[in-house]
VMD Tcl script that draws the C-alpha trace (Angstrom):
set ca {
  {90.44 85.56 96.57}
  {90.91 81.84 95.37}
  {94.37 81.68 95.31}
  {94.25 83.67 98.82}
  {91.97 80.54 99.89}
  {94.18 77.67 98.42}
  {97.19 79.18 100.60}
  {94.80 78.92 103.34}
  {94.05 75.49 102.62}
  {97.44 73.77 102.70}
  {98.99 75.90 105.09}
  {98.11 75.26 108.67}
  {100.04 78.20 109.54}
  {98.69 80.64 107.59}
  {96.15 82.07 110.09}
  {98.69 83.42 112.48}
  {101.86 84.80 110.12}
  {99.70 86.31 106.95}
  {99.97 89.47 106.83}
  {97.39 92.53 105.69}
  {99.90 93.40 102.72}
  {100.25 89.98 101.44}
  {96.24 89.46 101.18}
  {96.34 93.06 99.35}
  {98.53 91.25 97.10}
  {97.12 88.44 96.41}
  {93.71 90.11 96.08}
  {95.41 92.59 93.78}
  {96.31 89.64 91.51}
  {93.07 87.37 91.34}
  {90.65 90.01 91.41}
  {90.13 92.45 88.75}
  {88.05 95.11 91.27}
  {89.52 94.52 94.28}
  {89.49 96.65 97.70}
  {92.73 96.92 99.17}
  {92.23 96.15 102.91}
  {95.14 98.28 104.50}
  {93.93 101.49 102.20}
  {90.08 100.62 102.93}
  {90.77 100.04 106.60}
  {93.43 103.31 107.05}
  {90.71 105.95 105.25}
  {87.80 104.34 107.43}
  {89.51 105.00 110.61}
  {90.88 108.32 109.71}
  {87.17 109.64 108.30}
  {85.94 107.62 111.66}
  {88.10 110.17 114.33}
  {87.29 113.19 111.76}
  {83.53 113.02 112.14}
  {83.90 111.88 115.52}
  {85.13 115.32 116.49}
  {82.84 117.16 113.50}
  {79.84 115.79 115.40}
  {81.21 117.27 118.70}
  {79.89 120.61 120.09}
  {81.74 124.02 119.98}
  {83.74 123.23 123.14}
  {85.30 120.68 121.66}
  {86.31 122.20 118.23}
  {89.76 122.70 119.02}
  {90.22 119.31 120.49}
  {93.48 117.51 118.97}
  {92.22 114.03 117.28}
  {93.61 110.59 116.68}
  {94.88 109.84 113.23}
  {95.54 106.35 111.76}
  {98.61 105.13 109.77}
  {99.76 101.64 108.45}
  {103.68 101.04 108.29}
  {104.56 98.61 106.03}
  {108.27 98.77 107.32}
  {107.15 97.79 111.06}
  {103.94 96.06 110.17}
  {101.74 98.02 112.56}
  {98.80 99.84 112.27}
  {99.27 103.30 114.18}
  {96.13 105.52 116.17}
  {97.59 108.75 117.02}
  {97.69 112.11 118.39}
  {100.44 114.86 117.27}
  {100.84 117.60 119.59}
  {99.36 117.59 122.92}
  {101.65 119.93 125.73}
  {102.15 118.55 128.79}
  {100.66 120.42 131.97}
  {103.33 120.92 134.90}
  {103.28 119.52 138.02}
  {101.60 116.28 136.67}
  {104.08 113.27 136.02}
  {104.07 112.53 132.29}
  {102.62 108.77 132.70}
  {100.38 110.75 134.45}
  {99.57 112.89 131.85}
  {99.26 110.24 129.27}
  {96.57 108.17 131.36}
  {94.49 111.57 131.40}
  {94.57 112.34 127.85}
  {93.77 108.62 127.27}
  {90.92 108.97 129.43}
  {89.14 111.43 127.01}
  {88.56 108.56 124.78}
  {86.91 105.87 126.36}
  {86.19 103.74 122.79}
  {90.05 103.55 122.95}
  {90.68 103.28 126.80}
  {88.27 100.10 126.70}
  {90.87 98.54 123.88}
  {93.62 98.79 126.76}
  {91.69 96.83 129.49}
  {92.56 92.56 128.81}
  {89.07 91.82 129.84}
  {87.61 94.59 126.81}
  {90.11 94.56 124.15}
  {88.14 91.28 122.42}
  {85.32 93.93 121.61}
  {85.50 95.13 117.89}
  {86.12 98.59 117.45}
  {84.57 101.00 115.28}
  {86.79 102.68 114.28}
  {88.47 99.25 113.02}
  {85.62 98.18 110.52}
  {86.77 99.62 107.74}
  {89.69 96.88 107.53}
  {87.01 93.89 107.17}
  {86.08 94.62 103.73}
  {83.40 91.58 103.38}
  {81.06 93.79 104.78}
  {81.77 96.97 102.35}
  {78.85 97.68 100.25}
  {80.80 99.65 97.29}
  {82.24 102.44 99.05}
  {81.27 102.08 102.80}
  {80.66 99.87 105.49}
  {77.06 98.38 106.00}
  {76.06 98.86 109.70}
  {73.01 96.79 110.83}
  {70.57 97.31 114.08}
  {69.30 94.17 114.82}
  {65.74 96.07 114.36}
  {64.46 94.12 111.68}
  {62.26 97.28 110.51}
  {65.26 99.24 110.58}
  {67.26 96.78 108.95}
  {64.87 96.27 105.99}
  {64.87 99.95 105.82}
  {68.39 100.01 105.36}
  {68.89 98.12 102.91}
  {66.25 99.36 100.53}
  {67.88 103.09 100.32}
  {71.10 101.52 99.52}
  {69.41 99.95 96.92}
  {67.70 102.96 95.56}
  {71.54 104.51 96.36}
  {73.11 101.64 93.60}
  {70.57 102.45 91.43}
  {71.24 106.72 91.17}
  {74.97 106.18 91.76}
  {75.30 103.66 88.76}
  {72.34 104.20 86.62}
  {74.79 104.69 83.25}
  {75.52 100.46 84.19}
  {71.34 100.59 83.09}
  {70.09 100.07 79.59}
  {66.25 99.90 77.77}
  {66.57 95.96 78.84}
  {64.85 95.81 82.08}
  {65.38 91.94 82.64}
  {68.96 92.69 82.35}
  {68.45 95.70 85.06}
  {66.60 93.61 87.36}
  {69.36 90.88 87.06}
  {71.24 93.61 88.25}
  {69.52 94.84 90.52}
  {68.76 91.35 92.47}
  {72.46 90.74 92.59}
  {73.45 93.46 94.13}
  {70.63 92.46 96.90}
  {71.32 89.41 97.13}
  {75.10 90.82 98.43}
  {73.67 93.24 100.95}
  {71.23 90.84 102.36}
  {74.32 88.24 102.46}
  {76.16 90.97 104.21}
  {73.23 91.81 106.99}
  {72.77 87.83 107.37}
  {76.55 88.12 108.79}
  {77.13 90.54 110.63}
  {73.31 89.56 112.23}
  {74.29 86.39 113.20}
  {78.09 87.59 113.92}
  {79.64 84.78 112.15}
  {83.14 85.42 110.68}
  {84.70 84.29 107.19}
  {88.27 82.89 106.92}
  {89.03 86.39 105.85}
  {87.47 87.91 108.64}
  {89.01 85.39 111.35}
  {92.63 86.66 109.43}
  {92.00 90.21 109.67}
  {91.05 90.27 113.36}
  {93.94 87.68 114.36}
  {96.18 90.28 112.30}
  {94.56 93.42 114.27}
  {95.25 92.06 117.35}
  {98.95 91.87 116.92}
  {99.46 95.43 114.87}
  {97.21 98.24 116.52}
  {99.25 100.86 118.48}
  {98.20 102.96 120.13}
  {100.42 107.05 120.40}
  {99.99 110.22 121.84}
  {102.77 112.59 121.19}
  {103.38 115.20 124.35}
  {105.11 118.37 124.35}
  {107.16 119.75 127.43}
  {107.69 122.98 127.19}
  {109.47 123.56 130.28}
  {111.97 120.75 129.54}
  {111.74 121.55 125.57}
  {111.71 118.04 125.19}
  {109.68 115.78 122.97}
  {108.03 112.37 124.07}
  {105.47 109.78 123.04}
  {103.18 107.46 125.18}
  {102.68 104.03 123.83}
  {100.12 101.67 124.25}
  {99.33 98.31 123.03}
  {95.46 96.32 122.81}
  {95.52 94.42 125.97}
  {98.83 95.43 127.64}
  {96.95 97.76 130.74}
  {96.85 101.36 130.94}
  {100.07 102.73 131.78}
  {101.94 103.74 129.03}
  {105.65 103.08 127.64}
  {107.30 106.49 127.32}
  {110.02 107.30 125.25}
  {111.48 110.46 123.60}
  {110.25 110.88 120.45}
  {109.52 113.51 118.18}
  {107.38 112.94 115.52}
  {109.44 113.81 112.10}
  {111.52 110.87 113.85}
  {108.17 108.50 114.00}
  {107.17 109.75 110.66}
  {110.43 109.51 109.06}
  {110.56 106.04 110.09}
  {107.48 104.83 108.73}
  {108.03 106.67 105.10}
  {111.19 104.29 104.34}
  {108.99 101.82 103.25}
}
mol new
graphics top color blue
foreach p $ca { graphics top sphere $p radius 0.5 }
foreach p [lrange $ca 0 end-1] q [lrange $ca 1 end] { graphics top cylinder $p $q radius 0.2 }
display resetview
């Protein structure tokens, strides 16, 4: 992270043209144990839709999800759906606006006035607020907060007691450090302050996320996707796509 910072620091421009994979990088080489940001970010999002439909009730079991994808070719960060046929007599825009509707965490990312909000599904990417292997969410119920952060405490402590010896000063060295980083981690995202890193991660967000739902019609046998982009309205570009084509395109990295 230092030499990540000293780039920062003499480059005024740095803010608005680094990208995701060159923080990985550099990351990669100054830290021994680092988290990669794109990998981090890509599993959070796709566990994020997963349990978002496990939690749903029977009606919805067979309800197609989105799925999340990072293309280091294009530099974007893709949400999509695979799959969903088109019903006649309803233009395809249409169509797309309708299937978009279902989701109204994502509809809201369309809107210009909404698409500022951070998204859930997104967190995974701002990895100053990981707590080993998952995001930290906080209340704002100091009870609840407190709570919190004891049982992931007591969770360090089963998960890595083989890091624990006979020499208890030495375990409650360890111990208080890794509460002083969770409390550091609740004091930020309390007070919603952002890091350098954060401010880079969001700015990079903002110009990545896609947004794709591929539809099927079966009358026309033909093949198209709806895109969308954080920001840009509701209505949809269209173009014909099939997926091996959109997949192919992302795996000549």
């Amino acid at each position: 992270m230092r030499i990540l910072l000293l780039l920062l620091f003499y480059s005024s421009q740095s803010l608005s043209v680094i990208t995701l994979e060159e923080i990985d990088y550099f990351n990669s080489i100054s830290e021994k144990n680092y988290i990669s940001i794109i990998s981090s970010g890509t599993e959070f999002c796709n566990n994020y839709f997963s349990n978002k439909i496990g939690a749903s009730n029977l009606e919805n079991k067979f309800k197609n999800i989105f799925l999340c994808k990072f293309s280091k070719k294009r530099n974007r960060f893709y949400i999509y759906m695979l799959s969903v046929d088109k019903k006649e007599n309803i233009p395809l825009r249409e169509f797309c606006k309708q299937v978009l509707e279902e989701w109204p965490l994502i509809l809201d990312h369309m809107d210009e006035k909404l698409s500022y909000q951070n998204k859930d599904y997104l967190q995974g990417f701002y990895i100053e607020n990981f707590f080993f292997d998952k995001v930290i969410s906080f209340s704002n119920n100091f009870v609840n907060d407190q709570q919190i952060i004891r049982n992931e405490i007591d969770n360090f402590i089963i998960n890595n007691r083989d890091f624990f010896s006979e020499n208890n000063e030495l375990n409650n060295q360890l111990i208080k450090q890794q509460q002083n980083k969770i409390r550091k981690i609740y004091k930020k995202i309390i007070s919603k302050s952002f890091s350098d890193l954060d401010l880079i991660i969001n700015n990079q967000l903002k110009n990545i996320v896609r947004y794709k739902i591929f539809i099927n019609d079966i009358k026309h046998f033909q093949t198209y996707s709806c895109n969308w982009k954080p920001g840009k309205g509701f209505v949809p570009y269209i173009k014909r796509e099939k997926f091996s084509e959109f997949e192919n395109s992302w795996r000549k990295n």
